[in-house]
N, C-alpha and C positions, 0 to 999 in steps of 0.2 A: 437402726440395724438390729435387726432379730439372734439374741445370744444363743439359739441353737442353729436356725437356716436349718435348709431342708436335710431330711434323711435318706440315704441310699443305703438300701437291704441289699446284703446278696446271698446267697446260698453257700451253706458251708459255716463254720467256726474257724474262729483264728486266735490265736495267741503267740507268744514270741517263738531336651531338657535342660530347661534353659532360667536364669534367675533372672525378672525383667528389672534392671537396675533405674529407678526411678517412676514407676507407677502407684497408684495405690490401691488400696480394694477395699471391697466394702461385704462382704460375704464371709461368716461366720469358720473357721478351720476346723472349728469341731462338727458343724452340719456338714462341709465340704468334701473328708473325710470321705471315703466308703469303710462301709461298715460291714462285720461277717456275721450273717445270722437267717433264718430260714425266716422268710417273704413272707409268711401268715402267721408269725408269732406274736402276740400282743406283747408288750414290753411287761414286766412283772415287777414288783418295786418290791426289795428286801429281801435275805437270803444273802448266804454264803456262797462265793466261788471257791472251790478249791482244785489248785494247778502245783506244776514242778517242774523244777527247771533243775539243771546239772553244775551251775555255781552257783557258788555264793558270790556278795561283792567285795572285791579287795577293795577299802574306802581309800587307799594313797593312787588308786588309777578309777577314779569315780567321774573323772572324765575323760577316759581314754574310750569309751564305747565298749569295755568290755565287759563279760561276765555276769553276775547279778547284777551289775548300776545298771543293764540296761532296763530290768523289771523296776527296782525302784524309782527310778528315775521317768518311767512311763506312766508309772500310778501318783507318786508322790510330788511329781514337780510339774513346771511348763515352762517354754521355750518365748521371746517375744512373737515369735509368727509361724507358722506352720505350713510345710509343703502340704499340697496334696499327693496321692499316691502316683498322679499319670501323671507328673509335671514340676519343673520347679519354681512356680509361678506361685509366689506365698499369698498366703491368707490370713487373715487376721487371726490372733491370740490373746494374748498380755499387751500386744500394740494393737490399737485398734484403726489406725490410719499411717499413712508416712507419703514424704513428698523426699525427691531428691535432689540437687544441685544440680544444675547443667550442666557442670562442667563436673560431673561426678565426684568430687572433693568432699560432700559431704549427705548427710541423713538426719530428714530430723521425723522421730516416730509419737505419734501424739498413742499415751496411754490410757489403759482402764484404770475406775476413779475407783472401782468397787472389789477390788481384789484385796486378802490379806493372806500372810502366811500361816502357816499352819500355828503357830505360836499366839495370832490375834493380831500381830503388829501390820499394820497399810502397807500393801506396797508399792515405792516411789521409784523416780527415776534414777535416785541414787543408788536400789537396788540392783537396777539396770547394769548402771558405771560398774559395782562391785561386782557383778557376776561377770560381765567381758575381760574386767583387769585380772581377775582372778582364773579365769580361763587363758586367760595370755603368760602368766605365772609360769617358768618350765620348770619348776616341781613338780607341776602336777600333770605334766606330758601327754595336754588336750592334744587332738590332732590335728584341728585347724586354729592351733596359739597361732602361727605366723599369721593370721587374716587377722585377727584380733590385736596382734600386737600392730597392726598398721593404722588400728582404730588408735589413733592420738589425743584428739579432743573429746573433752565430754559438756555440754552444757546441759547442767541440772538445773537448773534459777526456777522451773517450773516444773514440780514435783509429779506432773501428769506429762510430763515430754519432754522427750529426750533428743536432743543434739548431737550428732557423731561427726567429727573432721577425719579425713584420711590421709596420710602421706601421701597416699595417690590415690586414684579410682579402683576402687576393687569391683570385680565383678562379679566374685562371687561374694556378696556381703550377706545377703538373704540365706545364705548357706549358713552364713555363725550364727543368723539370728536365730534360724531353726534348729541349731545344732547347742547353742549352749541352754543350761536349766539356768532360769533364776534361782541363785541363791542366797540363803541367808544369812546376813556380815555377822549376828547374834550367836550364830552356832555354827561356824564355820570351821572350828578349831574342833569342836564333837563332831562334827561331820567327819573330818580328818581324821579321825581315832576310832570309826563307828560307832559312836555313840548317839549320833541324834542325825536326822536325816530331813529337816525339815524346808517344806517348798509350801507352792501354793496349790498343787494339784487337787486333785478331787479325792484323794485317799491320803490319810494319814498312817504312816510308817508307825505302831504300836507297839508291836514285840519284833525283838532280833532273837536268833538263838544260833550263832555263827554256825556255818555246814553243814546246818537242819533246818532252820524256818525262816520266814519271813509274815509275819503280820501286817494287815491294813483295815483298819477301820474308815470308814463313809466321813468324809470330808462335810463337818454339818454347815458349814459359813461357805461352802463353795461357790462362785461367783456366777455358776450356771444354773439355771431355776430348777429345782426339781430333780437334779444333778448332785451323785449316778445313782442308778438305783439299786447298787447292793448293799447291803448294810457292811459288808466281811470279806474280805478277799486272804486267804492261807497260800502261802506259796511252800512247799515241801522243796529241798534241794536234794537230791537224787542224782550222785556223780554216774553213776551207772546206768546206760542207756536202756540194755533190756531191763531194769529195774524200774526203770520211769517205764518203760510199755507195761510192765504186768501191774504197775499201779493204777494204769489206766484201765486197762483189762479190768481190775478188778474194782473201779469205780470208788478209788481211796482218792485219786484226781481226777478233776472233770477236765483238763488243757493242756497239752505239755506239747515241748519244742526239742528238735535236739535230739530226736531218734532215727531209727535207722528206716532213709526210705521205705525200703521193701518193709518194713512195719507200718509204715505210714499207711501204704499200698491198702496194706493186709486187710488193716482195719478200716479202712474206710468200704473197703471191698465187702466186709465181713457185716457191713449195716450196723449201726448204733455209734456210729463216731463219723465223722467229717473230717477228712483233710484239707487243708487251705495254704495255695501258693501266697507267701505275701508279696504281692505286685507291687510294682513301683518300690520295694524294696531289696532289691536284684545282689545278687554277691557273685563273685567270682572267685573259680578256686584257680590257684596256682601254683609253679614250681619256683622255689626263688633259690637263689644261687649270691654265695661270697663271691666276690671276681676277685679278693686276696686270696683264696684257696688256689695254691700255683695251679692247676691243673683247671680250675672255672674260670682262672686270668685269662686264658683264650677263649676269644669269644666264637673259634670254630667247637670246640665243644660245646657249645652254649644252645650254639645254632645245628649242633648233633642231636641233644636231647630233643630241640623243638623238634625236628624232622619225625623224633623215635617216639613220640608221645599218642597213644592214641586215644584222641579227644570224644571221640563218637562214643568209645567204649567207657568211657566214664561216668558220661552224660547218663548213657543207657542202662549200664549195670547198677554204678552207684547211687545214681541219682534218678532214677526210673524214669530218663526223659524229664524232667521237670528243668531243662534248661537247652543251652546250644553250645556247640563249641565256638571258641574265639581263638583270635589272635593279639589284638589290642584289647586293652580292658573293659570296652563301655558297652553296656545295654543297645539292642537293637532303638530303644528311645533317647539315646543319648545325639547328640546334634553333631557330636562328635564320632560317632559309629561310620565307618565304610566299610562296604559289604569287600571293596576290590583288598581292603588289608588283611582281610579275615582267611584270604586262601596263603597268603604268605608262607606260613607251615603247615603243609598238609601230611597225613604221615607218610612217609618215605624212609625206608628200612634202607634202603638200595643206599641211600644220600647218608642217611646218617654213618653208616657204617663208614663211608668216605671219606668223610668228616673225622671220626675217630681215628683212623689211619694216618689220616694226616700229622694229627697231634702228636702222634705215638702213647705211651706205656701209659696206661691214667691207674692212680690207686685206688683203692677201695674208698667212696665215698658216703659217708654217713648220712641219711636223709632225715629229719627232724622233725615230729607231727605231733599233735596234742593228741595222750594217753588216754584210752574211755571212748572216746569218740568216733564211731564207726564210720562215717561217712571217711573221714580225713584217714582212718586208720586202710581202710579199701581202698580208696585213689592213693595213698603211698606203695599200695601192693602191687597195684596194678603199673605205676612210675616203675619200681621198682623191675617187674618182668618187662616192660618194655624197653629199659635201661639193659638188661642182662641180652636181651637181643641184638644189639649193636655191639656187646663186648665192655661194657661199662656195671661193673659189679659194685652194688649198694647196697647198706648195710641199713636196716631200718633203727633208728632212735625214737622212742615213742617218750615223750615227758611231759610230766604231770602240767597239768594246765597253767595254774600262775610261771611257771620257769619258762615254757615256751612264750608267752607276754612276754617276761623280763629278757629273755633272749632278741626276740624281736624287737622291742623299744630299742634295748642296746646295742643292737645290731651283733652279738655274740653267735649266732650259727656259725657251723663250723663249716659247712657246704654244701647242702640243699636242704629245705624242709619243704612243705606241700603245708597249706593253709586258706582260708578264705581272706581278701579281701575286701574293702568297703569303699565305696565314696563316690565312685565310678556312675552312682547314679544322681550327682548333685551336678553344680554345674561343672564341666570338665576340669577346668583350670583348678577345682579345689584340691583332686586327687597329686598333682603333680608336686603342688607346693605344700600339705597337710599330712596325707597318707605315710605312715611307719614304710611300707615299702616303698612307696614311687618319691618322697621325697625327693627332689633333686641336689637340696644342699646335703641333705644328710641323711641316707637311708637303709636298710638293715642291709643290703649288701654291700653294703663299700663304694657303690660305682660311682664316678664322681665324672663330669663331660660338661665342659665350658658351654656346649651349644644344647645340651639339657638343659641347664640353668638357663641360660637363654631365650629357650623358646618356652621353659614355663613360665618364665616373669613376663616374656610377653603375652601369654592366653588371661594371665594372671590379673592384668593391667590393663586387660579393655574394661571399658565403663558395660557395655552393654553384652552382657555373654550372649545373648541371642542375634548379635551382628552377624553379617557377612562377612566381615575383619574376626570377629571370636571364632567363627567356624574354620578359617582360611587356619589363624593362631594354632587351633586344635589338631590339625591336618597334619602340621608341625612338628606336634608333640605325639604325634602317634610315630612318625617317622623314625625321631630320635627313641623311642620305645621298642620299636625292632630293631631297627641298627646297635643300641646297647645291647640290646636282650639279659638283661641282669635281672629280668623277671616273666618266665615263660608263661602265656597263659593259656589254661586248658576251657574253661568255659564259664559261661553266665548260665548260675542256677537259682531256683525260689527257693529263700529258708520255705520250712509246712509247720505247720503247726495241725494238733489235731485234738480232736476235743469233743464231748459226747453231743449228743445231737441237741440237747436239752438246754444247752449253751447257743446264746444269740447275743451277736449285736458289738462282739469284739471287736477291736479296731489294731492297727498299728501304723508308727511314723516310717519314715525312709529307712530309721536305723535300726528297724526291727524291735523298737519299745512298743511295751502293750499298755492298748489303751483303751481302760472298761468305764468312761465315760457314761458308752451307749449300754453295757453289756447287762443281762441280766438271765435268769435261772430258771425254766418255764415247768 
């Protein structure tokens, strides 16, 4: 098997569905991969990237998918298998083969013999065990621990394959594998404290300089030939959005993520930069709602906002088109998507205001969004006048980025915030039992429903998420998703990343990690 497999070019620059339970593949995840960079560039070996990004990484949420771990963790580590961008049909990584139990009970993934951490030491199966136990840990408030914690057995006896038993059939299992880093049991306690970040990726983590930089130097023992070709990757941290564009403006960054469409727009409009939807890495922004706020306890107000939201107009202004409105949370490529749920709420001023009457006297409700952030800061404004339309007066709360995390994990909002969320694009069942919002046992709005739980342990528990039975399971839990509505959604949009033309060959995962394997500097 060829450790790059073939390359797919596409036009543009980038920077930051179904899991077949039992198959195996034979086709490289980093050639499988599409790649962003302009179709007649020769690749260039050596040279500095420099990019910026709007956090730093909080090291005690290093696996929550948020903030800077998602850049380091894209450059510095790797996952045992890797989705591709249109699919969740994994590919080989750190595992190079896997066979599955018929009776879905269990996984055993034959690994690479030629991989070491960035430290020098091999890495073994028991790597493997330590990075899932550790990701199953609720200290460290991964988002799919509960798929992790159903991994029970480990058989290491063969330091190049690994063994996995499961309490039951998970069907989304290819979803952890993609989702968690291997880590290293040597420096896991520095990792915890920011002090050392060390994986197997093709970049090494070199300088930190907390809420200013991030360094990486070229990965010299990396397991890929010839892999990657930059010598230097600088990441600048830039909380402020128009600060990251005039950095790019004025070519102190060649990549950044995290600004404001209509900037995005601009400059790609404006020639000498590219904007790039990252596909197959889809988000969805929403309104989320306490249902302990007396007045979100009724879920006719609930089902007032959804009436009074206008999705079109979000899509379009905030997000320049670069997405659709919804109802349920998943991607037109999701196996779970129906177009008949999508018309559910459509806007109706007439209905909501009905709605509100019904309830009687509602008070002033606080909406909650991350401070800096234009995108989230506009769709609250807009929440907000469409709210004031029906008779429902909202008071915006803008806070600093780590507090809105720490409020979301702990479920602390007081009674709306507007946020993106993720997962929506893995296999369905991951989102219900994983995801900080949709949670069923336990999720930032309080909502708690015997036949929620229900129907996500059954999407949860087919062997095969690409069955007729996993689809039927899905249908289910979309059901119970409108009928709670403790989480209103407004639409599926592409993060962009944009980045000077001179930039080729960027890549990223599902979770929107960058990955400059291919990338290089022409």
């Amino acid at each position: 098997m060829n450790g790059l497999g073939r390359r797919t070019f596409l036009r543009g620059a980038g920077l930051t569905a179904l899991a077949i339970f039992g198959t195996s593949a034979c086709a490289s995840a980093v050639g499988e991969q599409q790649e962003a960079g302009s179709t007649d560039a020769t690749p260039v070996r050596g040279g500095t990237l420099k990019t910026g990004i709007t956090l730093d990484v909080v090291p005690a949420n290093f696996l929550t998918n948020t903030g800077g771990a998602t850049t380091i963790i894209g450059l510095a580590f790797e996952s045992l298998i890797r989705y591709p961008h249109d699919s969740v049909s994994p590919t080989p990584l750190l595992a190079k083969d896997w066979q599955a139990a018929p009776d879905g009970l269990s996984l055993a993934l034959d690994l690479r013999d030629d991989v070491t951490f960035h430290s020098g030491r091999p890495f073994t199966s028991k790597d493997a065990e330590f990075s899932i136990r550790t990701y199953a840990d609720p200290k460290w408030t991964a988002q799919l621990k509960s798929t992790a914690a159903a991994v029970t057995g480990f058989d290491t006896t063969d330091p190049h394959r690994l063994v996995l038993t499961f309490t039951h059939p998970l069907g989304n299992i290819f979803d952890l594998l993609d989702t968690v880093p291997i880590l290293d049991s040597e420096s896991i306690d520095q990792l915890a404290t920011g002090e050392k970040f060390i994986g197997t990726g093709p970049f090494v983590l070199t300088g930190r300089t907390p809420n200013s930089s991030l360094t990486f130097e070229r990965n010299e023992n990396y397991w890929v030939p010839e892999r990657p070709y930059l010598d230097r990757v600088e990441v600048s941290i830039i909380p402020d959005s128009q600060a990251l564009v005039n950095s790019l403006k004025a070519n102190q960054v060649q990549a950044v993520s995290n600004i404001n469409y209509r900037d995005s727009e601009t400059l790609a409009a404006a020639g000498g930069h590219t904007s790039t939807d990252l596909e197959g890495a889809e988000l969805q922004i929403y309104v989320g709602t306490n249902v302990q706020n007396p007045a979100l306890a009724d879920v006719r107000l609930r089902q007032a906002i959804a009436y009074a939201l206008d999705r079109d107009r979000v899509i379009a202004e905030v997000f320049r088109g670069a997405g659709y409105p919804i109802n349920v949370p998943w991607p037109k490529s999701s196996p779970a998507y129906d177009e008949s749920l999508n018309s559910t709420f459509t806007t109706d001023v007439d209905k909501a205001k009905s709605l509100v009457a019904e309830v009687g006297a509602i008070p002033t409700l606080p909406l909650t969004y991350q401070a800096g952030n234009p995108y989230y800061e506009a769709t609250a404004q807009i929440v907000q006048a469409n709210l004031a339309e029906i008779g429902i007066t909202v008071e915006l709360d803008p806070v600093e980025s780590a507090s809105f995390v720490k409020q979301l994990i702990g479920a602390q909002f007081q009674a709306l915030w507007v946020t993106f969320h993720s997962w929506a694009q893995y296999t369905p069942s991951t989102l219900t039992v994983s995801a900080y919002p949709f949670n069923a046992l336990k999720n930032a709005s309080h909502f708690e429903s015997p036949s929620y739980v229900a129907a996500a342990d059954a999407a949860w528990q087919v062997a095969d998420g690409a069955s007729a039975e996993a689809v039927e399971k899905y249908a289910a839990v979309s059901r119970e998703l409108l009928d709670g509505l403790f989480l209103i959604e407004i639409g599926v949009v592409f993060n962009q990343i944009v980045a000077a033309n001179s930039v080729h060959g960027i890549d990223w995962t599902k979770r929107s990690e960058v990955l400059l394997t291919e990338a290089f500097v022409s």
